[in-house]
C-alpha positions in Angstrom: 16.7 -6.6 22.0 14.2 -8.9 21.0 13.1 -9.9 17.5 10.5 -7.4 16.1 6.5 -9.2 16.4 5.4 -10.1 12.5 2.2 -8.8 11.5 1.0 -9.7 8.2 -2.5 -7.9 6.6 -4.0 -10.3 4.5 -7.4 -9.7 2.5 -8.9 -11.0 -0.2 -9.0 -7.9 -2.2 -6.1 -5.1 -2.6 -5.4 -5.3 1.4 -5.8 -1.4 1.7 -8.7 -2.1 4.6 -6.7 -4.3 6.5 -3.6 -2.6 6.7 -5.5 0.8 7.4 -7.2 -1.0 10.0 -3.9 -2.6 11.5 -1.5 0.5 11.5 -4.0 2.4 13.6 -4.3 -0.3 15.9 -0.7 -0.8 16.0 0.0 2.6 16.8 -1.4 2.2 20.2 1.4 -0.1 21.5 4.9 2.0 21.4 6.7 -0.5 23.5 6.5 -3.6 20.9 8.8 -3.0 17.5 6.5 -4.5 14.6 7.6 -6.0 11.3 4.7 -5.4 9.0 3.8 -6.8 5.9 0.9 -7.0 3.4 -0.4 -9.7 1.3 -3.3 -9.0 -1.1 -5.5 -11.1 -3.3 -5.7 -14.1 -0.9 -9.6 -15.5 -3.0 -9.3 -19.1 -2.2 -8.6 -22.0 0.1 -5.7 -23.1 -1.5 -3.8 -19.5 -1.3 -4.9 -19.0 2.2 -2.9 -22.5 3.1 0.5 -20.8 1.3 -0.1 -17.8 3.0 -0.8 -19.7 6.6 2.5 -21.1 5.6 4.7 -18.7 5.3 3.3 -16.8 8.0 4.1 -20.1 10.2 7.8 -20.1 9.1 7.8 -16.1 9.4 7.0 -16.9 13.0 9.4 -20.0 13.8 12.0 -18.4 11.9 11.5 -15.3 14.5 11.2 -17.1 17.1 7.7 -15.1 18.0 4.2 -15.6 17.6 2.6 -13.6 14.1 -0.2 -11.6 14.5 -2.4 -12.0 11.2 -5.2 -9.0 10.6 -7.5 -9.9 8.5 -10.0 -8.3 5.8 -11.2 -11.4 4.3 -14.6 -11.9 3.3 -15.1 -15.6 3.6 -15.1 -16.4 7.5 -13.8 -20.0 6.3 -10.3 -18.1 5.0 -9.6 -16.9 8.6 -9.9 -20.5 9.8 -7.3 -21.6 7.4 -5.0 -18.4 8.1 -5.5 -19.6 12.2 -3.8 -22.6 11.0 -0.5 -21.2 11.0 -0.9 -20.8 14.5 -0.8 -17.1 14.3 -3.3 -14.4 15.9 -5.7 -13.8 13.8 -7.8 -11.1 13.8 -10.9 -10.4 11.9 -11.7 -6.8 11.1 -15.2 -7.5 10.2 -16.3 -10.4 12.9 -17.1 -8.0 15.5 -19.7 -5.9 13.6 -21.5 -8.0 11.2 -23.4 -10.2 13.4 -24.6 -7.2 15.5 -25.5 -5.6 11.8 -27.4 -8.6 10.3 -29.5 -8.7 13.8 -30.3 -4.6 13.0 -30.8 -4.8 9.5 -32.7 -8.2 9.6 -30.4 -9.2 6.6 -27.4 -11.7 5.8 -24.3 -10.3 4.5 -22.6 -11.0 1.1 -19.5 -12.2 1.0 -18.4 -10.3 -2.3 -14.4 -9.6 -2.9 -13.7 -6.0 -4.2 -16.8 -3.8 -2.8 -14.0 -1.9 -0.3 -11.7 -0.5 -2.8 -13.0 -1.6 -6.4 -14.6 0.1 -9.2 -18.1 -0.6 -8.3 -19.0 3.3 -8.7 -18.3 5.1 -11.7 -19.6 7.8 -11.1 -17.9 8.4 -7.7 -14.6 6.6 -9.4 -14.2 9.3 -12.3 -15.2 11.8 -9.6 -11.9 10.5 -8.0 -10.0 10.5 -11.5 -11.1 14.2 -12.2 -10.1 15.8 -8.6 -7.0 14.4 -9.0 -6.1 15.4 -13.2 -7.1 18.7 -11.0 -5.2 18.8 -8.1 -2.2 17.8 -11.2 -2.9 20.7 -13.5 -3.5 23.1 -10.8 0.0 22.2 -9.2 2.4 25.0 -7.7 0.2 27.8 -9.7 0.6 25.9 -13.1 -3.1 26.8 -13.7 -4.6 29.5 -12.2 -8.2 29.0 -13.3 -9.4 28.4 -9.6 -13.5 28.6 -10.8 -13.9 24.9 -9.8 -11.6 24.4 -6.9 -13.0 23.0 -4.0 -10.1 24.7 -2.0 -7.0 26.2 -3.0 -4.0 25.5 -0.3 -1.6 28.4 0.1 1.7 28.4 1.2 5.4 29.2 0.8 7.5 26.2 -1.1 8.0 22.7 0.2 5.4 23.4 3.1 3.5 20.7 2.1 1.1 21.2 -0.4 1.3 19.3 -3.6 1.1 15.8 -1.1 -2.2 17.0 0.6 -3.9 18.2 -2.6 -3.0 15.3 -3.9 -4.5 13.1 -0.9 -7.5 15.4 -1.1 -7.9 14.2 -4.4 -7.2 10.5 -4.2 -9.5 10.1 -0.8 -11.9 12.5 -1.2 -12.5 13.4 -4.5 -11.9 17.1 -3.6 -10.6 19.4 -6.5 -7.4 21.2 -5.3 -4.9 23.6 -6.5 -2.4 24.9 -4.7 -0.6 28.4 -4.8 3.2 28.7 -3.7 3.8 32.2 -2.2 6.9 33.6 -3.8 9.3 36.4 -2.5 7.1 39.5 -4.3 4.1 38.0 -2.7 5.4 38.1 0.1 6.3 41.7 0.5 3.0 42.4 0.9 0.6 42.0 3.4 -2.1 41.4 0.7 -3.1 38.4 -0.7 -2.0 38.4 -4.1 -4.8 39.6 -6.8 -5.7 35.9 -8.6 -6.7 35.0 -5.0 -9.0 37.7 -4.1 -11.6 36.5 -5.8 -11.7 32.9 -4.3 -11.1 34.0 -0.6 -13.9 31.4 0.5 -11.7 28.7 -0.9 -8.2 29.6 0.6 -6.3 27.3 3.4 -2.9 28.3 4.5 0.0 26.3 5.4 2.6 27.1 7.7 5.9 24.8 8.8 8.8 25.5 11.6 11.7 27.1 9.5 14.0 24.6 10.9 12.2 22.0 9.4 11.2 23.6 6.2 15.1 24.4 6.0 15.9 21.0 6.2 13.6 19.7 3.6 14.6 22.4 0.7 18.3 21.7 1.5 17.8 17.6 0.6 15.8 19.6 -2.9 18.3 22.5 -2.9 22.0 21.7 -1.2 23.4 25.0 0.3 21.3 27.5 -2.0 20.0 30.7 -0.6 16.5 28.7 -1.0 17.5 26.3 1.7 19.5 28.6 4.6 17.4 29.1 7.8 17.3 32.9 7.2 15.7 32.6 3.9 13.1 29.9 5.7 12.7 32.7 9.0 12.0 35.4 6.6 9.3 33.6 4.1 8.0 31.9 6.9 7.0 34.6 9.3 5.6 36.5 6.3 3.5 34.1 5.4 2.0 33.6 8.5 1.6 37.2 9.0 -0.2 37.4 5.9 -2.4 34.9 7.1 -3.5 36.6 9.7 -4.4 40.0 8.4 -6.4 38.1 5.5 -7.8 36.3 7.7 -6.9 32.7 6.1 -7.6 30.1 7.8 -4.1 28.1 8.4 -2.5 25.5 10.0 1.3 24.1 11.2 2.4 20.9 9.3 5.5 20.1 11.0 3.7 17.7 12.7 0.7 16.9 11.5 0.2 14.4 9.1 -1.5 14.5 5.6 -4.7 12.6 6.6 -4.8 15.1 9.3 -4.1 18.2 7.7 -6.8 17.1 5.0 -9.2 16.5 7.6 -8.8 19.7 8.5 -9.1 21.6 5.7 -12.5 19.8 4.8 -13.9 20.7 8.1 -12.7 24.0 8.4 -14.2 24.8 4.9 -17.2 22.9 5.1 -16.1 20.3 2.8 -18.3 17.2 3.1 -17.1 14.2 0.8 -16.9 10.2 1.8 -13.3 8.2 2.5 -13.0 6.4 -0.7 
């Protein structure tokens, strides 16, 4: 089997863009085995030449060509990273010529705009969803007034990550409510929910999978066996349909996905932050 290709993200800020960037491109090409790896904070010349470097012995010590994405602002930092004989690819080079030529004005090469604090007001937005999404954890709190959605579900269906990505992302204020066995033995939703019906997403999960994930939290409890996961489960879901909850499967579907989701099905509009 041959050595796995090295791919560095490199930026000159927290490398967030870049390796965003990178991973979804990467994702396109199952038959190559990559070997990732991300190097922030790359703000002058001189780094740039360490990093070209090491990427250069990355690559001989391989025995394969790097592939270098790039989020730095400076063009003249690619030119130094293309010096480790890598391929180097510029995230921005293909769209801001086209976008000085629309907007009849020169970019700014400024470090930090992507990702840095350069909004409070949107930054403490962020800060707030998520000392929300926190307090509002597993039916902690149960003041659902300012929710932005409330995520229902039975335990360890995923909930507590997406709220939490809702939060951190989006700046949406989640709370999340975990169905419990007397919930369940209705077909009702239960009666601090009633009121926020507008607000309520459901999440469902294959029992086989939900089984195996409480039996890593819960080893051979009555929490973890399959029957326990069938039963809760298929409530659930048939709880969801007779309120009429929107829901969906996360047994495959990933957090950025199931988020998206939720926002669109709830006519949630916030930015990617």
């Amino acid at each position: 089997m041959s050595s796995p290709r090295p791919v560095f993200y490199v930026s000159d800020g927290t490398g967030i863009t870049a390796e965003t960037i990178g991973h979804s491109l990467l994702t396109q090409f199952t038959g190559t085995q990559f070997s990732t790896n991300r190097i922030p904070f790359v703000d002058s010349k001189e780094r740039a030449r360490e990093v070209a470097a090491l990427i250069r012995a990355r690559g001989e010590a391989m025995g394969t060509r790097p592939i270098v994405i790039s989020s730095c602002v400076d063009p003249a930092f690619a030119t130094v990273l293309g010096e480790s004989g890598a391929l180097v690819l510029d995230v921005f080079a293909p769209f801001i010529e086209p976008l000085e030529r629309e907007l009849l004005e020169a970019r700014e090469s400024r470090v930090g705009r992507a990702h840095g604090m350069v909004d409070f007001e949107t930054y403490h937005r962020r800060i707030n969803a998520m000392n929300f999404a926190l307090t509002h954890d597993d039916g902690m709190a149960t003041n659902y007034d300012e929710a932005d959605v409330i995520l229902v579900a039975v335990s360890r269906a995923g909930k507590t990550p997406t709220c939490v990505y809702l939060a951190l992302h989006h700046g949406v204020r989640a709370a999340n409510y975990p169905l419990t066995e007397e919930d369940l033995e209705h077909d009702r939703l239960p009666p601090r929910l009633r009121a926020h019906r507008s607000k309520l997403f459901g999440l469902t999960i294959d029992p086989v999978r939900l089984a195996q994930i409480r039996q890593e939290r819960r080893p051979n409890s009555r929490y973890a066996q399959l029957e326990t996961c069938k039963r809760e489960v298929s409530a659930a879901e048939a709880l969801f349909r007779a309120e009429r909850v929107p829901s969906l499967s996360t047994t495959h579907t990933s957090i950025e996905e199931i988020s998206s989701k939720v926002m669109s099905t709830l006519g949630i509009e916030r930015v990617m932050y």
